[in-house]
C-alpha positions in Angstrom: 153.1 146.0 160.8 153.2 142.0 161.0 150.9 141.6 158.6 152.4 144.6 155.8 155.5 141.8 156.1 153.0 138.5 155.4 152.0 140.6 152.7 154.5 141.4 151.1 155.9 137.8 151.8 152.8 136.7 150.1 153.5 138.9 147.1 157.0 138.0 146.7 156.1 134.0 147.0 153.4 134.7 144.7 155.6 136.5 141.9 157.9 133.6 142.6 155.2 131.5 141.7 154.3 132.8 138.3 157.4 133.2 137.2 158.8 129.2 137.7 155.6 128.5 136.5 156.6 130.5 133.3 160.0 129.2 133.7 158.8 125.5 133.8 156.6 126.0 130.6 159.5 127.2 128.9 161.5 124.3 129.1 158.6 121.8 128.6 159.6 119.7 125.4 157.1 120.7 122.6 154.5 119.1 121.8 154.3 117.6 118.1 152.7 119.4 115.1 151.2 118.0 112.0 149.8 114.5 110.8 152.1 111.8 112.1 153.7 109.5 109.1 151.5 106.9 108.1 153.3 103.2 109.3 152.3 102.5 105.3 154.7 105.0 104.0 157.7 103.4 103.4 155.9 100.4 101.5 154.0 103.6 99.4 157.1 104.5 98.6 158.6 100.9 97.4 155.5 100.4 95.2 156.7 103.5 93.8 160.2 102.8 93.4 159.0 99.3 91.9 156.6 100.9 89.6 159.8 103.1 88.0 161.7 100.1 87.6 159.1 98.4 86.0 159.1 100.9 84.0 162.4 101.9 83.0 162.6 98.2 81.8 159.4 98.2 79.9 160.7 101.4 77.8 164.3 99.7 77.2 166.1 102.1 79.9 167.8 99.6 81.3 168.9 96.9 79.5 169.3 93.0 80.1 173.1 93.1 81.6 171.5 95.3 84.3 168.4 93.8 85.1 170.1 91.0 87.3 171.2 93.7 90.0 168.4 95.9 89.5 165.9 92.8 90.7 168.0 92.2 93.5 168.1 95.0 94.7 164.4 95.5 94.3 163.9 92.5 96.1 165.9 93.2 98.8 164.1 96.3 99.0 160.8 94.6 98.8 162.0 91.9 102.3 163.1 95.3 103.9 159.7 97.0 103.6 157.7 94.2 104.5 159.8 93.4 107.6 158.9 97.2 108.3 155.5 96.8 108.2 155.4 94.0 110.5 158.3 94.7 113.1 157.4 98.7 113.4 161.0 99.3 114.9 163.7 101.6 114.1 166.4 99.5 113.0 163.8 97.6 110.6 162.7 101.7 109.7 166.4 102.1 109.3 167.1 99.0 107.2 164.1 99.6 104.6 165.1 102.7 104.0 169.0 102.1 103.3 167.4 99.3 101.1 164.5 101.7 99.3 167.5 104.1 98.4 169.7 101.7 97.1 167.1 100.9 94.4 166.5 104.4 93.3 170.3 105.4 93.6 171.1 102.1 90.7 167.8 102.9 89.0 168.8 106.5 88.8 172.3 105.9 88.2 171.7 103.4 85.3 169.0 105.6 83.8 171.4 108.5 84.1 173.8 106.4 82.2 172.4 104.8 79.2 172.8 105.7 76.2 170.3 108.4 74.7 169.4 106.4 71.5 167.5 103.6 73.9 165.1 106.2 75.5 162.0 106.1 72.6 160.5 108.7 70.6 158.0 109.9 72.9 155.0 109.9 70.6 156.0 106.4 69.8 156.2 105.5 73.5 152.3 107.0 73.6 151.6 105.4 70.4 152.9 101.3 71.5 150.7 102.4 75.0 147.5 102.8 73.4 144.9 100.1 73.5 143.5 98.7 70.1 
């Protein structure tokens, strides 16, 4: 009779067992899926950024009375990213972004907002690109 009772204590502690175990792997945080960012992503993305600039310039999208902000901005966008790269924190993550979206938002908005005669003829465009 004793030991039908340490038995069935057993059972009972052991059911208990399992199921906090179960319990406790429920509420373990996740663990993280996927490739982790690259620390070289935000200046990826300025190149990029810079490389549209240069290029809505080069093409006569934006025009000399708003180059002077645009190269602000893209230098303050440039000082943001490379204090990113060599700080790694997340204020200095935080401040190349704000800075990185600033430039696209004015390149975007002044794009956007130009008048449709300076974009060139296409073919043209291809045509001036060509190498002799």
């Amino acid at each position: 009779m004793k030991s039908l009772r340490f038995t069935a204590m057993l059972r009972s502690a052991t059911a208990l067992l399992v199921a906090g175990g179960f319990l406790a792997g429920c509420a373990a945080r996740p663990g993280i899926t996927g490739v982790p960012p690259s620390p070289n992503s935000r200046l990826y993305a300025y190149l990029i950024a810079h490389g549209m600039a240069r290029g809505a310039v080069m093409t006569r999208q934006i025009g000399p009375d708003g180059l002077f902000q645009l190269v602000t901005l893209d230098k303050a966008a440039q000082r943001a990213t490379v204090n990113a790269l060599t700080l790694q924190s997340s204020a200095a993550n935080r401040d190349a972004d704000k800075a990185l979206s600033n430039l696209i938002a004015d390149l975007h908005r002044k794009i956007s907002s130009g008048p449709p005669d300076a974009l060139p003829d296409a073919s043209e465009q291809i045509q001036k690109n060509r190498l002799p």
